[in-house]
C-alpha positions in Angstrom: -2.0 45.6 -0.4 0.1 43.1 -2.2 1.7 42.4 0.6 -1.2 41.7 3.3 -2.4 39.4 0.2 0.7 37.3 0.2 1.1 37.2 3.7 -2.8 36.3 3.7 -2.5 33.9 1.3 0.6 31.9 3.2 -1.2 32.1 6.5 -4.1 30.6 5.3 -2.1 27.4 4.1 0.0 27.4 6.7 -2.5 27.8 9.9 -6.3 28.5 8.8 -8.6 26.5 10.2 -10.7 25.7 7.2 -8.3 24.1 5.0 -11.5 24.2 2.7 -12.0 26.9 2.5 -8.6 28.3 1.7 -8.2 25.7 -1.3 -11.3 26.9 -2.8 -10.6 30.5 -2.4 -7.3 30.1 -3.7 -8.0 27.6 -6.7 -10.8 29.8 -8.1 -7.7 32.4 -9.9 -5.7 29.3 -11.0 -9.3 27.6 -11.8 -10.0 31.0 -14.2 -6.0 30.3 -15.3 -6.6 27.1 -16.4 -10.0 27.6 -18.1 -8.0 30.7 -20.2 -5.4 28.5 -21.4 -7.5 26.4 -22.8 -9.7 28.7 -24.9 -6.5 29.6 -26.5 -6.4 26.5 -28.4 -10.4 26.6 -28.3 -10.9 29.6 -30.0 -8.1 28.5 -32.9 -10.9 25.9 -33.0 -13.8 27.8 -33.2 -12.9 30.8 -35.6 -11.2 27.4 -38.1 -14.1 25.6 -38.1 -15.7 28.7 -40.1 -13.3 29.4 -42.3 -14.1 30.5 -46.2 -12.8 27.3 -47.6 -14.1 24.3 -50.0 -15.9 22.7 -48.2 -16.8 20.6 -44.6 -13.8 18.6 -45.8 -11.4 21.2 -46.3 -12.7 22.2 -42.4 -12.2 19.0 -41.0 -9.0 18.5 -42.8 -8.3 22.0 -40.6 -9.7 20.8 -37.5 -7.3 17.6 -37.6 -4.2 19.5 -38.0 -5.2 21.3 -35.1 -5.9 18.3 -33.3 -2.9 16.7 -34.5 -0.7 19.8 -33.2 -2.1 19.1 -29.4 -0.5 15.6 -28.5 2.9 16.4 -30.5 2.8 19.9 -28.5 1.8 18.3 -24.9 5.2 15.7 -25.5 7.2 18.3 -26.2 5.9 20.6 -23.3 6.3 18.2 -21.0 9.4 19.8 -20.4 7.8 22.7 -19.0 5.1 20.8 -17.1 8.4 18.9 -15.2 10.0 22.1 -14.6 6.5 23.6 -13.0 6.1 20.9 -10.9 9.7 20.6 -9.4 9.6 24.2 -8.8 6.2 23.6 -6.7 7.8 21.1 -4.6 10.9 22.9 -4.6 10.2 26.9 -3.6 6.7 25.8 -1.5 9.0 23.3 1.1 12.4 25.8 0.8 9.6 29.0 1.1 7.5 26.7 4.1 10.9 26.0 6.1 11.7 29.4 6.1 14.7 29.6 3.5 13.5 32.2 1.7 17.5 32.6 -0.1 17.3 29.0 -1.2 13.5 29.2 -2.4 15.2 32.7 -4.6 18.3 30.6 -5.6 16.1 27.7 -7.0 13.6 29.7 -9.0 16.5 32.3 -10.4 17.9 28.9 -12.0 15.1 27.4 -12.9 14.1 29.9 -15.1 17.4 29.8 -16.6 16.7 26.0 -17.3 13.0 27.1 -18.7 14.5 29.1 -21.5 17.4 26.6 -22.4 15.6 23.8 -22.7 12.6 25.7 -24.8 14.9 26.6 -27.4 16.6 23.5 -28.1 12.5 22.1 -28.3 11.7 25.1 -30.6 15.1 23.9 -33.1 13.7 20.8 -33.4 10.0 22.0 -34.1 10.9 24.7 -36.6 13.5 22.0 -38.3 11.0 19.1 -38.9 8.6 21.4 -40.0 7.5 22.1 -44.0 9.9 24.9 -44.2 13.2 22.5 -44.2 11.5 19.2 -45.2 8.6 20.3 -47.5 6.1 18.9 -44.8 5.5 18.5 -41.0 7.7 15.5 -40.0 5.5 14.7 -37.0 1.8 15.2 -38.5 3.0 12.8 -41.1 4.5 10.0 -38.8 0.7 10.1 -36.9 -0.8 9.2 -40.3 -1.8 12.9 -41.9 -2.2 12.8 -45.6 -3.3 15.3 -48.1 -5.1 18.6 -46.8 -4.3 17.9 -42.7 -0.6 17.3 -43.6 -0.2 21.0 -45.4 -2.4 22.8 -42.7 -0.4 20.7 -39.9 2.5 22.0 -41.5 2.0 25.9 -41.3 0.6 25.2 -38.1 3.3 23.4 -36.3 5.7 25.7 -38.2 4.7 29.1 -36.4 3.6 28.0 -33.1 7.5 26.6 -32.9 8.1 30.4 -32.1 6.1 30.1 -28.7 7.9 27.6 -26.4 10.5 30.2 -25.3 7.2 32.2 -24.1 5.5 29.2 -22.7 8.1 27.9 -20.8 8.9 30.9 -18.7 5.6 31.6 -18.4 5.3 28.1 -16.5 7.6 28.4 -14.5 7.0 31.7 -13.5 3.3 31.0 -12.4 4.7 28.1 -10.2 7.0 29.7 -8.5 4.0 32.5 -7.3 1.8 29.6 -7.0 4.5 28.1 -4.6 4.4 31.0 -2.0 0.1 31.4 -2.3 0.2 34.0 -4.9 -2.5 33.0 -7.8 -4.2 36.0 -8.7 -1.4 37.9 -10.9 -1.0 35.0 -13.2 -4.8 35.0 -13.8 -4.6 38.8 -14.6 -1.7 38.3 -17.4 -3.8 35.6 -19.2 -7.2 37.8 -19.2 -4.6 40.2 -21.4 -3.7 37.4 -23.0 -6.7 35.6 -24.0 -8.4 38.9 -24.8 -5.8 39.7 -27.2 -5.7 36.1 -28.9 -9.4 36.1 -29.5 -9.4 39.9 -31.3 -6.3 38.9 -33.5 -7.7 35.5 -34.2 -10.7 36.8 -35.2 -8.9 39.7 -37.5 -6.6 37.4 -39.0 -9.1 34.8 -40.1 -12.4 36.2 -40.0 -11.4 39.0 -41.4 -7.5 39.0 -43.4 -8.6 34.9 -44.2 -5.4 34.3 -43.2 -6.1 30.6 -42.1 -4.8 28.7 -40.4 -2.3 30.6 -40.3 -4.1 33.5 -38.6 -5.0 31.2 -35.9 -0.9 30.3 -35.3 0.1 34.0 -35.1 -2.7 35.4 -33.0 -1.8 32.5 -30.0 1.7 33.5 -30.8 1.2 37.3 -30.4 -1.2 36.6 -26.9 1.7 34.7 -25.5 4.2 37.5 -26.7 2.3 40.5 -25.0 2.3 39.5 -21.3 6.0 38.9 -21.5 7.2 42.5 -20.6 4.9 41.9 -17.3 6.3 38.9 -16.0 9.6 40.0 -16.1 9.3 43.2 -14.6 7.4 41.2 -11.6 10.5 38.4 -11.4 13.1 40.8 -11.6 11.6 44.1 -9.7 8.4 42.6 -7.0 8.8 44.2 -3.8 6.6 41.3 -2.8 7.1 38.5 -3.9 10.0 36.4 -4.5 12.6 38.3 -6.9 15.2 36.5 -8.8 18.5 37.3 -9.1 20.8 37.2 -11.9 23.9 36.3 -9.7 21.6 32.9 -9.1 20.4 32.5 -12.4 23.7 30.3 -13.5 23.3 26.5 -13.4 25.9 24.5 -11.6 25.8 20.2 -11.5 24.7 20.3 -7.9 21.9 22.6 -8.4 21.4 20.5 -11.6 21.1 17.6 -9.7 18.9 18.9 -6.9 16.4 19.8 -9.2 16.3 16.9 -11.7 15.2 15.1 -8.8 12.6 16.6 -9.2 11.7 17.6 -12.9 13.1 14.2 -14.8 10.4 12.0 -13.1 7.5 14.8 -13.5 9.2 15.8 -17.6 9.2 11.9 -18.4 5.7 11.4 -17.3 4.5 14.1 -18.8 6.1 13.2 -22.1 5.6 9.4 -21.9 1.1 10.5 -21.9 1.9 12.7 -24.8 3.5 10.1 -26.3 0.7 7.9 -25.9 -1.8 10.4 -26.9 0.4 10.7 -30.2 0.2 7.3 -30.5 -4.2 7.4 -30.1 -4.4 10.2 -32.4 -2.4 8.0 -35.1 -5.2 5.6 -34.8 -7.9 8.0 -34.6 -6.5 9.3 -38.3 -7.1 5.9 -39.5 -10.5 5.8 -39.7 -10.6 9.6 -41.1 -10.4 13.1 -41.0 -14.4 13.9 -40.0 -13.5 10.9 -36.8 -10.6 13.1 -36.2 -12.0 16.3 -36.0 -14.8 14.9 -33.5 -12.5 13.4 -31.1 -11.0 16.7 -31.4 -14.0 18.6 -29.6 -14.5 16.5 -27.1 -11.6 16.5 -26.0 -11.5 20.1 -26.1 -14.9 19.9 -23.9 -13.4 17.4 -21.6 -10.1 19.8 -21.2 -12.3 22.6 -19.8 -14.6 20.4 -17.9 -11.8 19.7 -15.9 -10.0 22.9 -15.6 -11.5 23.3 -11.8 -9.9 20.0 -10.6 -6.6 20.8 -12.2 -6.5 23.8 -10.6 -7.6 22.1 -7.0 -4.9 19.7 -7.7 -2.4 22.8 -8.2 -3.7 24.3 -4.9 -3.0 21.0 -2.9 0.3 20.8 -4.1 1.1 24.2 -3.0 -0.3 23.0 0.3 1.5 19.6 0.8 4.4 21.3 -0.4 4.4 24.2 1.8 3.4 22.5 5.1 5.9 19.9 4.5 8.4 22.1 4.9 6.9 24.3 7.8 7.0 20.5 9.7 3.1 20.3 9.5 2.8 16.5 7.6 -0.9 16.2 9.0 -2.1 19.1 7.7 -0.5 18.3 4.4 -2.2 15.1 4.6 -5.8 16.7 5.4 -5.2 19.0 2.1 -5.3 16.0 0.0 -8.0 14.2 1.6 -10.2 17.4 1.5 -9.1 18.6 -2.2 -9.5 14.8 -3.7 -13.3 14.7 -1.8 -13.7 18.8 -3.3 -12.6 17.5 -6.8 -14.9 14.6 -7.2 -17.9 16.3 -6.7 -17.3 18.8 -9.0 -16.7 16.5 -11.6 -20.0 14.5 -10.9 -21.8 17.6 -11.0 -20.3 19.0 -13.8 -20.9 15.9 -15.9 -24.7 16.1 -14.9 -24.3 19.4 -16.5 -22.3 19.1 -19.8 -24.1 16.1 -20.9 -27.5 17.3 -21.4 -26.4 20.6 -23.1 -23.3 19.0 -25.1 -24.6 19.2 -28.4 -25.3 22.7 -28.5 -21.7 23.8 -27.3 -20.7 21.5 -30.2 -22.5 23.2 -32.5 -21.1 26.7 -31.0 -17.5 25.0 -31.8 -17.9 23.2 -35.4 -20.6 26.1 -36.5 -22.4 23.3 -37.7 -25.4 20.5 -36.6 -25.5 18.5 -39.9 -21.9 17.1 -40.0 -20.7 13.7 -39.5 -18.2 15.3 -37.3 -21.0 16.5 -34.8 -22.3 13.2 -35.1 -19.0 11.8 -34.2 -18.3 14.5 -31.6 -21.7 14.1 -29.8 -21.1 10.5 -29.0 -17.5 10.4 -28.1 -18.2 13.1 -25.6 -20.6 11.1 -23.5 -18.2 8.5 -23.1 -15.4 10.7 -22.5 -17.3 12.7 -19.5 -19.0 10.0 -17.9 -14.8 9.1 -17.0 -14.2 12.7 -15.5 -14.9 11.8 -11.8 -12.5 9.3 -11.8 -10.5 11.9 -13.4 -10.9 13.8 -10.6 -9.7 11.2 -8.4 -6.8 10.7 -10.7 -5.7 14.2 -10.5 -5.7 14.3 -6.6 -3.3 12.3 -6.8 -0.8 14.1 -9.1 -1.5 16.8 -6.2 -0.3 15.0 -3.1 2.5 13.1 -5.7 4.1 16.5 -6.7 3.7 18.8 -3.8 5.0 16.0 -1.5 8.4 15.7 -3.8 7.3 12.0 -4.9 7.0 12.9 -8.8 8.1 9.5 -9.9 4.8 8.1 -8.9 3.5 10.6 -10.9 5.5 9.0 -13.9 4.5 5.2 -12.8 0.4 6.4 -12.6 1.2 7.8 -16.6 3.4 4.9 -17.8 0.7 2.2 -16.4 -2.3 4.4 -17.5 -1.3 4.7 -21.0 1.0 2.3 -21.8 -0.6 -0.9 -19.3 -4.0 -0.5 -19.8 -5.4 2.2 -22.9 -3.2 1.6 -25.7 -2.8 -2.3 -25.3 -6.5 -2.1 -25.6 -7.0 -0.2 -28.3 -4.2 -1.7 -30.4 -6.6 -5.2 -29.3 -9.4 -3.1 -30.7 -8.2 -3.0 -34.2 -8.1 -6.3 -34.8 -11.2 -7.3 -32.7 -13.5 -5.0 -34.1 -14.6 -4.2 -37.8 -12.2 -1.8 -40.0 -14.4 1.4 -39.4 -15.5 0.7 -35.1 -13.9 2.8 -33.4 -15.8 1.9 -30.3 -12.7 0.2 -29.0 -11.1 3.7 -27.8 -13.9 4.5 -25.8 -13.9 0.9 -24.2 -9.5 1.6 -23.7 -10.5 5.2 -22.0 -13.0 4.0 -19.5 -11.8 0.9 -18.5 -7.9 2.5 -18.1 -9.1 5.7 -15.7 -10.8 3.1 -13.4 -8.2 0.1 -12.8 -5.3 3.1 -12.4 -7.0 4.9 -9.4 -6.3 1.2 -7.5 -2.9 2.0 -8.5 -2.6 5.3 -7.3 -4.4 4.4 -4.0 -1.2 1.7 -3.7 1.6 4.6 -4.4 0.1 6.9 -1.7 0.6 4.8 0.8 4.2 5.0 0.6 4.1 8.7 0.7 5.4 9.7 4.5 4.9 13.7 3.8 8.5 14.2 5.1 10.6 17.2 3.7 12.0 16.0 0.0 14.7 19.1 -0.6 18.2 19.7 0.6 18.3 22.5 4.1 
């Protein structure tokens, strides 16, 4: 069965007819992926936000660490995202040329990359956390004081454990996204989301571990699908095995796939790096501002979990038809999937607006706060941007699946660091001491002037094969 699925599932990129139809059969698993992965973090927000603790401010003084941990995290994970997108581009144009050795050889090592690189990024974490220093180097450095510094601390400190986990995990769901298989992945993260809400809820509804609790139940889900995937790398009768011959890195290897992953790790790590930079002026005008920035952008995440995972899908199929010498039907992926993706997001946003305040309230367990307040109106602003977000992301599709993952790291540098932080660095000395508005005015105005950028960059794509035959 596994097998008619795969060949299915390459068939249907390859030669279908409906090219929409196959991108929205085969995005709905990565779609359910995506939306998983991010009620991780969500439910660390949900069971925090009713902790037994003094107080709303000891809550929101929770709720920022947590929203502190997500841009520091992102920069650092940025390794990971790189090495998932070059191994996209590289096993879907090696697997859609027909070199299914080289697609084997490519994945075996960058696996082996995946776990080198994720420990050296765990040292780092677990040695500027409050274990060696006495607090959490980074959460201090974006302005966290008091209360958010300790709980940042702890926080930062155990999830250091998880970027061995996370990383393979990456990889390993691109390389079967590569070659059309989405649904495994999906099944591995049901396991593990089931298993992070039970523990979370155990270890601080029930233990009152903390925050705490909240760190070592996302720990333990990552943990418990780990025996899985490597059983399916190492022993799938269908699916592209690694071997351990391949799995040693040599400098032309190296080379080939830094090509690659250095373009797609420094853009991911140069928006995280902005995003630390925002949240370090979001902590300036409080911990309650904080914490309602934090939901939103926890709303905003999910909300666009289905064009993420269209974006995936198109990569996949620029990628794979690339290499099988098909550039027009690469090219009618992106048109379709970047048509697919903005309506969703307009309809979505039609959606979310009207009914945001109750799925706040679901997530802060409150309606009185200032934080809801706060949380309320940021997330209009934020979601009437998500169509062009959907927009934006078609184009990180066509950028990495055709091999061209420096223009993904021109879109983030000019995004972030032209347009939104200028801004909102203007903001602060324009506006009043406690206006805030200013972000909202950076956000908007920096998703619409870089889609006329990214419509520039994708004329200079040729959808040509990028990897060595």
């Amino acid at each position: 069965m596994a097998r008619t699925i795969k060949k299915q599932n390459l068939e249907r990129i390859l030669h279908h007819p409906s090219i929409l139809k196959g991108i929205v059969i085969m995005a709905i698993p990565v779609f359910l992926n995506n939306f998983l992965k991010s009620l991780h973090d969500l439910v660390d927000a949900v069971f925090v936000a009713r902790m037994d603790v003094g107080g709303q401010e000891q809550l929101d003084a929770a709720l920022a660490a947590l929203n502190i941990h997500w841009p520091v995290f992102s920069f650092f994970m940025a390794l990971a995202a790189g090495l998932g997108i070059a191994t996209v581009a590289i096993v879907s144009q090696y697997t859609g040329a027909g070199r299914k050795d080289l697609a084997t050889k490519y994945a075996s090592k960058l696996i082996t990359l995946a776990i080198v690189l994720a420990l050296i990024v765990s040292l780092i974490f677990f040695f500027t956390s409050d274990t060696f220093l006495g607090f959490n180097l980074f959460a201090y450095l974006m302005g966290a004081r008091g209360d958010a510094l300790d709980y940042a601390g702890e926080y930062f400190r155990i999830r250091s454990y998880e970027f061995v986990l996370v990383f393979v995990f990456i990889v390993y769901q691109s390389i079967r996204q590569a070659t059309g298989e989405t649904l495994y992945p999906v099944i591995l993260n049901v396991g593990g989301i089931l298993t992070n809400i039970l523990l979370t809820w155990l270890f601080v509804s029930k233990l009152n571990m903390g925050v705490a609790g909240a760190a070592y139940a996302t720990l333990i889900a990552q943990a418990v699908v780990m025996p899985f995937i490597i059983v399916d790398l190492f022993r799938s009768k269908e699916h592209i095995r690694l071997s351990i011959k391949d799995m040693g890195i040599d400098l032309d290897t190296l080379k080939d796939m830094s090509r690659f992953a250095l373009p797609a790790s420094v853009g991911q790590a140069v928006s995280s790096l902005g995003f630390v930079v925002i949240q370090s002026v979001v902590l300036r005008y409080g911990d309650m501002v904080s914490a309602g920035f934090s939901v939103g952008n926890r709303i905003s995440s999910l909300l666009l979990n289905p064009v993420v995972a269209i974006s995936t899908i198109s990569a996949a199929y620029v990628g794979l038809n690339i290499g099988h010498g098909q550039p027009t039907r690469a090219k009618n992926a992106y048109k379709i999937s970047r048509n697919l993706s903005l309506s969703l997001m307009v309809i979505g946003v039609a959606i979310i607006i009207p009914l945001r305040f109750p799925i706040i309230e679901l997530i802060l367990g409150t309606n009185s706060s200032e934080s809801y307040r706060i949380a309320g109106e940021y997330t209009v602003w934020l979601l009437l941007t998500q169509p062009l977000m959907g927009l934006f992301q078609s184009y990180i599709g066509v950028f990495n699946g055709s091999g061209h993952s420096d223009y993904t790291l021109k879109m983030a540098m000019v995004r972030l660091w032209g347009i939104r932080i200028p801004i909102i660095l203007l903001g602060l000395f324009l506006l009043p001491k406690d206006d805030y508005r200013g972000i909202y005015w950076a956000m908007m105005i920096s998703n619409f002037l870089i889609l006329f950028y990214g419509n520039y960059l994708i004329k200079g794509i040729k959808y040509d094969v990028q990897v060595r035959l």
